[in-house]
MIDOSE-1310 file (N, C-alpha, C; in nm, 2 decimals, decimal comma, always signed):
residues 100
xxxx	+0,48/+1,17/-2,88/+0,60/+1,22/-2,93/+0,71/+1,12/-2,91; +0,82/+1,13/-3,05/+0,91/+1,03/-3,01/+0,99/+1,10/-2,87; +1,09/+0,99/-2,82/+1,19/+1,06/-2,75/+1,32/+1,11/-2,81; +1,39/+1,27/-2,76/+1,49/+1,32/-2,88/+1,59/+1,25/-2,80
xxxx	+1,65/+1,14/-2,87/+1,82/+1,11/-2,80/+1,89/+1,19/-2,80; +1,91/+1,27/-2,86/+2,02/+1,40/-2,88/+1,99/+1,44/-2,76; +1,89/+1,49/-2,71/+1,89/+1,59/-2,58/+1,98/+1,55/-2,48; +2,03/+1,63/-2,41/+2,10/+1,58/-2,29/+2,08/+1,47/-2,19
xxxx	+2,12/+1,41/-2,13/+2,08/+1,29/-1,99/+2,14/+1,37/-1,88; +2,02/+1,34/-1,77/+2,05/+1,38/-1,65/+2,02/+1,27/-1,55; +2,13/+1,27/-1,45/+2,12/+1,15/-1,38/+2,08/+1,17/-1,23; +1,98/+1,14/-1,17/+1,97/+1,16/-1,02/+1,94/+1,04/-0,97
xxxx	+1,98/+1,05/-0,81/+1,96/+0,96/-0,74/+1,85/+0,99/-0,59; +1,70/+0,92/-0,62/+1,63/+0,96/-0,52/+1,68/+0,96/-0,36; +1,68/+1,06/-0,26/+1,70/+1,04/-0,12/+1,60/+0,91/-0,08; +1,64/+0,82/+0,02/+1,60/+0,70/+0,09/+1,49/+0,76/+0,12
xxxx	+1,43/+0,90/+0,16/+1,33/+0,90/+0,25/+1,22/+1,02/+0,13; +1,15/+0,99/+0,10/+1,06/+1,06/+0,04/+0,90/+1,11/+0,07; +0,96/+1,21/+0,19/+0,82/+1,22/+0,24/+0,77/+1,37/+0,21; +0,70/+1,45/+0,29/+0,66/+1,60/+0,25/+0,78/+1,65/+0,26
xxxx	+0,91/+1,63/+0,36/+1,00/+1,74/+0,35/+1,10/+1,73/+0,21; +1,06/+1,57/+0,17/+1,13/+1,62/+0,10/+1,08/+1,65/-0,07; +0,97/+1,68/-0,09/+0,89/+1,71/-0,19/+0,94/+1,84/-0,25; +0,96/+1,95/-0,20/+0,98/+2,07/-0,28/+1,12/+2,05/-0,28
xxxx	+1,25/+1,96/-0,26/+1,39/+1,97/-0,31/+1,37/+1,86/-0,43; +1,27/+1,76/-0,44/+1,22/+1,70/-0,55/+1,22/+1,77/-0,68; +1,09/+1,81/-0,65/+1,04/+1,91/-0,74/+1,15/+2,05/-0,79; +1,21/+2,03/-0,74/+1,34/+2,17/-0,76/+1,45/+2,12/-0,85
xxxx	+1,48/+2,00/-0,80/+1,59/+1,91/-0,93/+1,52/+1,83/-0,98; +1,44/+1,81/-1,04/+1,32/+1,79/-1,18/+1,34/+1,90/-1,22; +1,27/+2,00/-1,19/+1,24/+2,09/-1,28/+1,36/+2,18/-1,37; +1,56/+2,12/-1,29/+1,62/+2,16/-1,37/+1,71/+2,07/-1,46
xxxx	+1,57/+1,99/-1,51/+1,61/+1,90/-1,59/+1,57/+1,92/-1,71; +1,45/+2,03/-1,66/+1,34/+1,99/-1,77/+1,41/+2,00/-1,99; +1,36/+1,98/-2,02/+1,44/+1,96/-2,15/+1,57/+1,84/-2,17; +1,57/+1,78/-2,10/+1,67/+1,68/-2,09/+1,59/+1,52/-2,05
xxxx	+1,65/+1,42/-2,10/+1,61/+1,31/-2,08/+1,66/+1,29/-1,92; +1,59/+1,19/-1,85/+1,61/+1,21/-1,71/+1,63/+1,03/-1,65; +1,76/+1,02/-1,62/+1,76/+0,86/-1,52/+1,74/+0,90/-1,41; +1,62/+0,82/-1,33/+1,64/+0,87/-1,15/+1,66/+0,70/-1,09
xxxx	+1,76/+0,71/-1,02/+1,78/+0,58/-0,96/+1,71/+0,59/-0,80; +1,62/+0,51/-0,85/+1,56/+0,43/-0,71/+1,60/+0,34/-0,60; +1,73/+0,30/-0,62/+1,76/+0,24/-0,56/+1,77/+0,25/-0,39; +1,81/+0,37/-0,35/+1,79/+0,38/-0,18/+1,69/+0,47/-0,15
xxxx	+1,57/+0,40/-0,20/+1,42/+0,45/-0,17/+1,42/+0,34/-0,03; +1,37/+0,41/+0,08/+1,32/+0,31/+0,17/+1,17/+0,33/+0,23; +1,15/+0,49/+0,18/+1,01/+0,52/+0,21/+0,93/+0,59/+0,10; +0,83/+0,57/+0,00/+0,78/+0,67/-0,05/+0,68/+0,70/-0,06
xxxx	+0,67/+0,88/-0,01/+0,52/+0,91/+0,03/+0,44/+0,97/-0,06; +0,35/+1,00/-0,05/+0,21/+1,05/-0,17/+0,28/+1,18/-0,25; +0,32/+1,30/-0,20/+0,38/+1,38/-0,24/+0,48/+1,40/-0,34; +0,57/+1,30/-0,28/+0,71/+1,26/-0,38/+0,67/+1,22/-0,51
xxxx	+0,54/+1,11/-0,48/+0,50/+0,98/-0,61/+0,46/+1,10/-0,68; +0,38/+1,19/-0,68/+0,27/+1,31/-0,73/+0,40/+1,37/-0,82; +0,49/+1,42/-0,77/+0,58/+1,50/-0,85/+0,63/+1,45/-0,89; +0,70/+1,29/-0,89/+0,72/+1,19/-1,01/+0,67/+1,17/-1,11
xxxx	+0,51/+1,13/-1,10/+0,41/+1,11/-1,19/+0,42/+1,23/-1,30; +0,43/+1,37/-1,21/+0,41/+1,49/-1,30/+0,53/+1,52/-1,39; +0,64/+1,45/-1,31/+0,79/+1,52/-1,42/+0,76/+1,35/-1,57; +0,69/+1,29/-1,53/+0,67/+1,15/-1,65/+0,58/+1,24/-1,75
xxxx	+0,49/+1,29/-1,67/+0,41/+1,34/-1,79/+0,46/+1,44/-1,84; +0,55/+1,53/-1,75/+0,60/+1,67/-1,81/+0,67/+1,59/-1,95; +0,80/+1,51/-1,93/+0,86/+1,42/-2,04/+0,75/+1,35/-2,11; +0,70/+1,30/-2,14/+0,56/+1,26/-2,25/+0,57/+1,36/-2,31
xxxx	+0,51/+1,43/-2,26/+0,41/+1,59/-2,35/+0,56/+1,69/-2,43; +0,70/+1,67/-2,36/+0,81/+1,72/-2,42/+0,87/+1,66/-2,52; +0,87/+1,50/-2,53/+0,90/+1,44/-2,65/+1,05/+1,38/-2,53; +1,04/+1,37/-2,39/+1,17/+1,41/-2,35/+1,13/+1,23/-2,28
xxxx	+1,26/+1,15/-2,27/+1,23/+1,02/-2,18/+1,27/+1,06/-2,06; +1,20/+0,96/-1,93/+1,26/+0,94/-1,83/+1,21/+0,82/-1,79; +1,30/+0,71/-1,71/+1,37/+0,66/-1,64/+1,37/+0,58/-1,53; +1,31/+0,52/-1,51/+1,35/+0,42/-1,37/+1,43/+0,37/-1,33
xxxx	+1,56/+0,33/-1,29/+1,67/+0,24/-1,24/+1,67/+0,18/-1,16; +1,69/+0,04/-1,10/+1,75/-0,03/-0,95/+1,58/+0,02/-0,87; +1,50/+0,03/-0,90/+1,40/+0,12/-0,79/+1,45/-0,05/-0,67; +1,42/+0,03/-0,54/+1,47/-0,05/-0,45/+1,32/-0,17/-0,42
xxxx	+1,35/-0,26/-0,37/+1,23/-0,34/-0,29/+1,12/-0,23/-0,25; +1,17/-0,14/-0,09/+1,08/-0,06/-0,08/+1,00/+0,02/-0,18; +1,04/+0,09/-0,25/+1,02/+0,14/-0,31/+0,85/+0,07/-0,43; +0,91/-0,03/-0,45/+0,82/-0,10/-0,56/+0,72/-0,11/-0,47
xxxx	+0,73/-0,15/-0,34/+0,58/-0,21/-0,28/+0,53/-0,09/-0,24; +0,58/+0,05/-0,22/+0,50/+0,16/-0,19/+0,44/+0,20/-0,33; +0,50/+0,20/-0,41/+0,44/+0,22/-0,55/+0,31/+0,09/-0,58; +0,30/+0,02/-0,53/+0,18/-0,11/-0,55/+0,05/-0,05/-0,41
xxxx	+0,12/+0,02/-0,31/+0,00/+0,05/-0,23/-0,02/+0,15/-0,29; +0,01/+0,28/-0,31/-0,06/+0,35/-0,44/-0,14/+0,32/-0,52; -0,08/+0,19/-0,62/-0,13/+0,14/-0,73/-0,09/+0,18/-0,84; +0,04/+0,25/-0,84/+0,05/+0,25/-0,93/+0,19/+0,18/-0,99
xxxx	+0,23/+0,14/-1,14/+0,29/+0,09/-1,16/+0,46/+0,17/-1,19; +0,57/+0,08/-1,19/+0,70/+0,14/-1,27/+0,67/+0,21/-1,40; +0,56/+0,16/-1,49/+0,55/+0,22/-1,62/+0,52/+0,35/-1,59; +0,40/+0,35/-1,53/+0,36/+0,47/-1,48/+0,47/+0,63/-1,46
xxxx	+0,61/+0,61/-1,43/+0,71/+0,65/-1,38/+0,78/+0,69/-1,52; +0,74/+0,62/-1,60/+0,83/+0,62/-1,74/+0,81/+0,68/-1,81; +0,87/+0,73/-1,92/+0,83/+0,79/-2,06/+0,93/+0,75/-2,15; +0,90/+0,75/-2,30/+1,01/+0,74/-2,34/+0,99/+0,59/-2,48
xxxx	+1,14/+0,57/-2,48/+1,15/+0,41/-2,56/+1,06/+0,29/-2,49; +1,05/+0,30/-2,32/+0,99/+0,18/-2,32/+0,85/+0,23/-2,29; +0,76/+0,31/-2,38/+0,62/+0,28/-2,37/+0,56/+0,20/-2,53; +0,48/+0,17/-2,52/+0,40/+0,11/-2,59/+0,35/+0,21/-2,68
């Protein structure tokens, strides 16, 4: 699906610390985005744990499957090299104009 520009933008900024506690406040402002294109700035990521990445991944695919983009910004240093011990990449995180 293309992405709809028209739809609204919503802008968040992830907490530095993304571990289990903080997974279900995650998941709670995602999901009242849903229908809206979504920027989440990475930038004061210092830690990111399995959980957080999981409901990242899931709000990229939720946007895929909606026609809706979302977003990477600034993702911080940390941030990219916890996403590389995962394995998984910034695209990964994205939907939208910049996929292929």
């Amino acid at each position: 699906m293309t992405p709809d520009m028209r739809a609204p933008t919503r802008a968040m900024e992830l907490a530095p610390v993304l571990d289990v506690m903080a997974a279900a406040p995650l998941a709670a402002r995602l999901r009242a985005c849903s229908g809206a294109n979504v920027t989440i700035d990475g930038s004061r990521v210092e830690r990111l744990g399995g959980q957080c990445l999981q409901i990242l991944l899931a709000a990229a695919a939720s946007c895929r499957a909606h026609g809706a983009r979302l977003r990477l910004v600034d993702p911080s240093p940390a941030m990219l090299d916890d996403l590389a011990l995962f394995g998984v990449g910034r695209a990964d995180l994205e939907s939208g104009e910049n996929e292929s």
